[in-house]
N, C-alpha and C positions, 0 to 999 in steps of 0.2 A: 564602484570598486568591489570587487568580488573577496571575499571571507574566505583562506583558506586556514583550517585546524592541522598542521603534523604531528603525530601521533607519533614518538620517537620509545621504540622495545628496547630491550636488554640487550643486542647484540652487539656486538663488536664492530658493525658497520656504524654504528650509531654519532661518530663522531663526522662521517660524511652527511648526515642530516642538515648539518651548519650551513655546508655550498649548496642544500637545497632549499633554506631557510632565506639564506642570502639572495639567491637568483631569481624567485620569488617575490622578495622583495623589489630587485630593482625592475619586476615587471610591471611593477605597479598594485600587485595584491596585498591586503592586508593579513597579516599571517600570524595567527598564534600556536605555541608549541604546549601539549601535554606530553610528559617524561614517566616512563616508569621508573622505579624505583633503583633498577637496578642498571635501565640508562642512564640514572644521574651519578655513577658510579665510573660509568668510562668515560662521561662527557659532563662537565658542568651545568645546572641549570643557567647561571648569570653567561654562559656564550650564545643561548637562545636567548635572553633577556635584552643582551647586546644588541641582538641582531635585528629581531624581531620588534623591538621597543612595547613589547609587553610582559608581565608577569607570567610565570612559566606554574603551569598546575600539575605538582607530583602527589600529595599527599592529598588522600579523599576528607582527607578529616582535618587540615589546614584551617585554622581561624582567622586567617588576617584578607581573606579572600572577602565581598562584597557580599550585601545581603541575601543577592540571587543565588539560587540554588545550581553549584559552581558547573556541574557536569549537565545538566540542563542549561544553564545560562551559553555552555559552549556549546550544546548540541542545535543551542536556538539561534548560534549566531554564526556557526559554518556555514557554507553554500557547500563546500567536498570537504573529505576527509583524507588524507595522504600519510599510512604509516610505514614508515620509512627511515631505518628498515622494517621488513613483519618479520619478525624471530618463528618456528615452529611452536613456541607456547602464545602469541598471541592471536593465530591462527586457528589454534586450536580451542583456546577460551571462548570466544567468537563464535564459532561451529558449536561449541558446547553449551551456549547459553552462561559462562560467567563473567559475570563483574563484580569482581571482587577488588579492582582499582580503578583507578583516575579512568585510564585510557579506557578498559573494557569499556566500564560505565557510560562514559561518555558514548562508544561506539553504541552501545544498546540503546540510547536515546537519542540516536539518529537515524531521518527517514530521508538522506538525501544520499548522494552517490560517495562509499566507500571504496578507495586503491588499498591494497595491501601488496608495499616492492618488496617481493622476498628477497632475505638473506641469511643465509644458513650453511653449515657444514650437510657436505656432499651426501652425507646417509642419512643427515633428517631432512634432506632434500627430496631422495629420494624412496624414504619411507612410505609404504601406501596411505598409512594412517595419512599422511600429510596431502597424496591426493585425493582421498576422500573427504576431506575434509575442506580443501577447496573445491570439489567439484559441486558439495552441501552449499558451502558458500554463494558460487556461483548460478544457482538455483534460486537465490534470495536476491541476487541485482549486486552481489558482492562482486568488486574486477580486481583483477592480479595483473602486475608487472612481473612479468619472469626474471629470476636472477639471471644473471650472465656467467658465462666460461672467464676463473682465472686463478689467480694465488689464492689460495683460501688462507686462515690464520691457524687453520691446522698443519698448513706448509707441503698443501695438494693442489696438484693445478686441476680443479673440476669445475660442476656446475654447481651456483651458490653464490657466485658473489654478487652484491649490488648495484644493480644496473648504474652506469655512467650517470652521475647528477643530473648534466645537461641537457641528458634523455628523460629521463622522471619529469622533468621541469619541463618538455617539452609535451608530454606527453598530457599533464595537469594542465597545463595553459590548452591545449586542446582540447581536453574536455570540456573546460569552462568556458569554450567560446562556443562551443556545439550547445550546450545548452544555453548559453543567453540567445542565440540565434534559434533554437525551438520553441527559447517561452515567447520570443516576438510572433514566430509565427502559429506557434498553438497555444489556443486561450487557456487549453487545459494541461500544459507540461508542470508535470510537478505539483498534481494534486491525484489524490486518488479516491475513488469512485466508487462505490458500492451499488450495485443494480440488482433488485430480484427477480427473477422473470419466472414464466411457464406457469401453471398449474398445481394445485397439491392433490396428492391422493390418498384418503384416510380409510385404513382394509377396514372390512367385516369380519373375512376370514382369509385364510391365506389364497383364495384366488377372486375374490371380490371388492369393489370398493365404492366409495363417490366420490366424488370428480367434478367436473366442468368443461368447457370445450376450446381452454386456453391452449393454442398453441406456444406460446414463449415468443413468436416474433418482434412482437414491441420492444421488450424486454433487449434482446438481440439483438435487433437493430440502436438502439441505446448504447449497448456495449459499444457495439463497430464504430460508430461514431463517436462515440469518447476517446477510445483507442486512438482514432486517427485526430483528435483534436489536441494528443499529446496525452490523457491521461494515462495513470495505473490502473487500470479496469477488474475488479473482481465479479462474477456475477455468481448468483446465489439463487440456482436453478432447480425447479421442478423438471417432473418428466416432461418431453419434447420428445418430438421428430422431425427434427429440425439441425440443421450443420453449426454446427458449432463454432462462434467466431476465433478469428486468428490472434496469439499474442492475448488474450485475456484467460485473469486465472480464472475458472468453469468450478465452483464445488454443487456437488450434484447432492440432493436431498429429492425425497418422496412427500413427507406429509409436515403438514404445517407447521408439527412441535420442532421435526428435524430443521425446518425452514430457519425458523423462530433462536433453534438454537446457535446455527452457524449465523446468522444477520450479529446477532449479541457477541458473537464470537472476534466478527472483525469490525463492528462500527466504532470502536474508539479513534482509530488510526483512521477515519475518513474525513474527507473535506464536502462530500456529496456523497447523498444517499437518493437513489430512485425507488421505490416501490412498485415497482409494474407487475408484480406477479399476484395471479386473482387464488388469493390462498383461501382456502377451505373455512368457513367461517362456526362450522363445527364439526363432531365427530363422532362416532358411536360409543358408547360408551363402554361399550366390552368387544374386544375382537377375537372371535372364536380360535381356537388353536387348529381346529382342523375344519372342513369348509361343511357349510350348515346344508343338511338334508331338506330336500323339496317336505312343504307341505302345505296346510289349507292357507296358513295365514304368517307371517314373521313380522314385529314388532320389533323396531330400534328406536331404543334410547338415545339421545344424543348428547352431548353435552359443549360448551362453549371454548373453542380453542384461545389461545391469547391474541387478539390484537397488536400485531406485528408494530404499526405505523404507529400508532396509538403510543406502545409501550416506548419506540426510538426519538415522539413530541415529546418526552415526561424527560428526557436526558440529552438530547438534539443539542445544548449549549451550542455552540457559534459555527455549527454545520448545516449546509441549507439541503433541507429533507421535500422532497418532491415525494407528491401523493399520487394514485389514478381512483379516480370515483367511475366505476361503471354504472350505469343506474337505467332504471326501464320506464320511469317515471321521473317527473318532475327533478331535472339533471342538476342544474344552477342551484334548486334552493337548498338540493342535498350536497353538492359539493361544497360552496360556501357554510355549512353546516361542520362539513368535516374538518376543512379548513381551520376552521377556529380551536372545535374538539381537538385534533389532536395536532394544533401547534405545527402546521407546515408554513412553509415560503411558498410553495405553492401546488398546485393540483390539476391534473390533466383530465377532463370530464370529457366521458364519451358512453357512448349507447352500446347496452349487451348486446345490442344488433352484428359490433364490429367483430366478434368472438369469432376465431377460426376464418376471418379475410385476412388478403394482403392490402386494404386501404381500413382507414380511419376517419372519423371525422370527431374535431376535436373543439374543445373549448381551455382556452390555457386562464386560469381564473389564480391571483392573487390579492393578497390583503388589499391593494390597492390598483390592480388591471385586472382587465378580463379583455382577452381577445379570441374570435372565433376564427374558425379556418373551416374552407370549404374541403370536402372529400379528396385526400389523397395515399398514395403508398405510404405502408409505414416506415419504409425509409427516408422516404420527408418527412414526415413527422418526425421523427427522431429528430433530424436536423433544423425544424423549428423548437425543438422544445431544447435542445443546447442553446441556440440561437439565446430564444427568452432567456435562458439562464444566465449565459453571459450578460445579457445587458441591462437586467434587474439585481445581478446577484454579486457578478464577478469584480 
C-alpha cells in the first residue's frame, strides 16, 4: 500500500480536498492530511479525520502528536506529496525556502515527488512572480497540475480553478504506479548518487599548474549508468574533455579545495557516494598573482590538501561510500589499507597504468570479497561495479 500526504493551503478550493481524500481512499492508498492554518478555517480538520481515519497535523507546535518528530515522521512516511489546492503563497514559500508551518515544513523534509494542483484567482494566476516561481520549482523535480478554466469565487469565468477531483486522483494513482513499476525495474530509482570524477588542477600562477592525466571517464561512465539504473545522479567534476552525460546534475570545480567544498555541500542528502576522481594530493603553497618569470632555478612549497574519502568515512553514517585506490605498486595491500583507514564498503583497485585509456582493469575488494576482472571498457566496468553494489549493498 502506497502512503499518500495531502497537503491542503488556504484557498477556497480547499473544501474539494475531501473528494480527493475520499477517492483516494477508496483506491486503496493510505492517506494522511496536513492543513494550514487558515485551511482549517473553510474546511474542518475532523472532515479529513473522517475520511482519512488519521489525525490531521495543523499546528507545528501541537503536543498531543507522538514522540516522533511530527514533520519528519510525515516526511518519512509519504511515498508523494499532493497539495491540493497550492494557493500562490504556498508556492511561493516553497520557491522561497520557508517553513515557517506544518505544511512547508514538512514539504522541506521531503526528498520524494511533490504535486502542487493550483488554484487561485485569475491575476495571481497569472502573475509572473507566480511563474517564476514554478518554473524554480520545476528545476528541483517539483510538478504542477494546471488549474482549469471556470467560475472563480471572485465571480469570473477564467483560469484558476481546481482541476476536477477525478482528474487529480487520476493523475496521483498514475504516478504511483510509474514509480512502483521503475523501482521493480531499476535497482536505483529513488536513491541518489553522489560521483566525483576527472582531475584537479592546483595553479602556480595564473597560467600554470599540476595535474594528472585523469580523463573523468570512469567517473562518467558511473554517472550513465546510475542514471539509467534509475538514479538521481550528481557528479562533482574536475576538468575534462569529455561529453558530458545526459539527465545528471554536472557541478564543475578546478582544484581539490573547490572539489572538497562542493562533495561537503551535497553528501548529506546521498544514499551512495563514489569517489573516482584522482584529486590532487597537494598543492603549492603560494600561487602567484601574476605568472612567474623564467629563471635558473624555481622552488615550490607544497602543502597537504584535505582528504576528500578520508574526511566523508569520519561522517559516512549509513551511506555506502565507494573508494578508487590507483596504485603503481603493491595494489591489494594498499587498498585493503585504505579500506579500513577511511571506513569504505568498498574500493575499486586498479593500476596508474589505466590513466588516460578507455579499458580498465580492476579489483572490486571489500571487508569481506575481493573479486578480479580481466581487462575491459570502462563502460563495463561501470556496470560491474553497480552490479557489486547492488548485490552486496542494496
Amino acid at each position: 500500500m502506497k502512503n499518500i500526504l495531502i497537503g491542503v493551503s488556504g484557498g477556497i478550493a480547499a473544501y474539494k480536498a475531501a473528494n480527493i481524500v475520499s477517492g483516494l481512499r477508496k483506491r486503496g492508498y493510505d492517506v494522511k492530511v496536513v492543513m494550514t492554518e487558515n485551511a482549517a478555517k473553510i474546511i474542518t480538520p475532523l472532515a479529513f479525520e473522517s475520511l482519512s481515519k488519521h489525525d490531521v497535523a495543523v499546528d507545528m507546535w501541537e503536543r498531543n502528536f507522538n514522540v516522533n518528530v511530527e514533520h519528519i515522521a510525515l516526511a518519512d512516511w509519504a511515498d508523494i506529496i499532493l497539495v491540493a489546492p497550492a494557493t500562490y503563497n504556498i508556492v511561493g514559500k516553497v520557491a522561497g525556502g520557508i517553513a515557517d508551518d506544518m505544511l512547508s515544513t514538512v514539504i522541506s523534509a521531503f526528498n520524494k515527488t511533490v504535486y502542487f494542483a493550483l488554484a487561485m484567482n485569475v491575476r495571481m494566476y497569472e502573475n509572473p512572480i507566480l511563474a517564476e516561481n514554478i518554473k524554480k520549482l520545476k528545476k528541483y523535480g517539483y510538478k504542477f497540475i494546471e488549474a482549469d478554466e471556470g467560475l472563480l469565487a471572485c465571480n469570473v469565468n477564467a483560469k484558476g480553478r481546481l482541476k476536477n477531483e477525478q482528474e487529480i486522483i487520476k493523475i496521483i494513482s498514475k504516478e504511483l504506479e510509474e514509480t512502483e513499476k521503475i523501482s521493480t525495474d531499476k535497482p536505483l530509482a529513488g536513491k541518489k548518487v553522489l560521483i566525483t570524477a576527472g582531475r584537479t588542477e592546483e595553479p602556480l600562477d595564473p597560467i600554470r599548474y599540476f595535474s594528472n592525466r585523469s580523463t573523468g571517464k570512469m567517473g562518467y561512465s558511473l554517472g550513465e549508468e546510475a542514471e539509467k539504473l534509475g538514479a538521481d545522479v550528481t557528479i562533482v567534476s574536475g576538468p575534462t574533455n569529455i561529453d558530458k552525460p545526459d539527465r545528471v546534475n554536472i557541478v564543475e570545480v578546478r582544484t581539490a579545495e573547490e572539489m572538497y567544498g562542493e562533495v561537503m555541500k551535497y553528501e548529506a542528502e546521498q544514499d551512495i557516494i563514489i569517489a573516482a576522481a584522482a584529486v590532487a594530493d597537494y598543492r603549492p603553497e603560494y600561487t602567484a598573482d601574476k605568472k612567474i618569470k623564467k629563471g635558473d632555478m624555481l622552488t615550490v612549497n607544497f602543502i597537504r590538501n584535505k582528504d576528500i574519502l578520508l574526511e566523508l568515512g569520519k561522517i559516512k553514517k549509513d551511506k555506502i561510500l565507494v573508494g578508487f585506490a590507483a596504485e603503481s605498486e603493491n595494489l591489494i595491500e594498499n587498498a585493503k589499507e585504505k579500506l579500513q583507514k577511511k571506513n569504505l564498503d568498498m574500493i575499486v583497485v586498479n593500476s596508474v597504468d589505466n590513466f588516460g585509456t578507455d579499458d580498465n582493469t580492476i579489483t572490486l575488494l571489500g571487508k569481506d570479497f575481493e573479486t578480479d576482472f580481466e581487462k575491459m571498457e570502462k563502460k563495463k566496468v561501470s556496470k560491474e561495479i553497480w552490479k557489486t553494489i547492488e548485490e552486496k549493498f542494496l
